[in-house]
C-alpha positions in Angstrom: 25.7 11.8 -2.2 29.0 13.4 -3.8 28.6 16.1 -6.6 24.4 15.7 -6.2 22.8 18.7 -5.2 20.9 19.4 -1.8 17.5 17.6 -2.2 14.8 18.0 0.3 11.2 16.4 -0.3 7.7 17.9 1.5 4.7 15.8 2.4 1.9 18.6 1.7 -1.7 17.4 3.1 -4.8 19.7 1.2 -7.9 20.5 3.2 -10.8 22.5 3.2 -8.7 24.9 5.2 -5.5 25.0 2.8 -2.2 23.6 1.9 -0.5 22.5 5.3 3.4 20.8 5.0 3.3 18.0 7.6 6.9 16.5 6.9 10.1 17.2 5.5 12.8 14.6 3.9 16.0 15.5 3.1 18.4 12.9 0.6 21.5 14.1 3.0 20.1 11.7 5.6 20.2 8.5 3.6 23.0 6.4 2.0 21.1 6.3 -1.3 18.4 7.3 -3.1 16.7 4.5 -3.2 17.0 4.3 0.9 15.3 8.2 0.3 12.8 6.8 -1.7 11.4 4.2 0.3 11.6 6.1 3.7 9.3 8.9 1.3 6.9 6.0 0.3 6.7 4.5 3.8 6.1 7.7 5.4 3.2 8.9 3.0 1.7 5.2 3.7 1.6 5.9 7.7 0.1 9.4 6.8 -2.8 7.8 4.6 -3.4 5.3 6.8 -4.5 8.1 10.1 -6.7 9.6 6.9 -4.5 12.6 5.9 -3.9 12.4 1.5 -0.4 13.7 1.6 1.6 13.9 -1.4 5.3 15.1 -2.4 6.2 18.3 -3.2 9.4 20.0 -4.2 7.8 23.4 -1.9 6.6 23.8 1.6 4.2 26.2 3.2 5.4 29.7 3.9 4.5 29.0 7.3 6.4 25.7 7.3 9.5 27.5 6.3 8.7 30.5 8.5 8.7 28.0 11.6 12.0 27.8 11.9 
C-alpha cells in the first residue's frame, strides 16, 4: 500500500457489560484492499455466527490498547 496511510480496523462487540474490542485488522497485512475487506467481512461473519454482534470501528477499547 504505497503513499496510503496506516489503516487499522477494530471488531467492537456491545454488551450489557460495555464496549469490548475482540479483534484488530490492519490493511499493512494484505496485498489490497479488497483482500482487507473481505478478510473484515469474513471475520465479523465467524464472530456472528458464535452469537457475538460485532461491528467495525475506526477505535478500540482503552483496555484493548492498554493490553499491549
Amino acid at each position: 500500500m504505497n503513499g496510503q496511510p496506516k489503516k487499522t480496523v477494530y471488531l467492537n462487540y456491545k454488551s450489557v457489560y460495555g464496549i469490548e474490542t475482540v479483534d484488530e485488522i490492519n490493511i499493512e497485512n494484505f496485498n489490497n484492499r479488497k483482500e482487507f475487506r473481505n478478510e473484515i467481512n469474513r471475520l465479523c461473519r465467524e464472530y456472528r455466527m458464535t452469537g457475538q454482534d460485532v461491528y467495525t470501528s475506526s477505535r478500540s477499547t482503552k483496555e484493548w490498547r492498554e493490553k499491549e
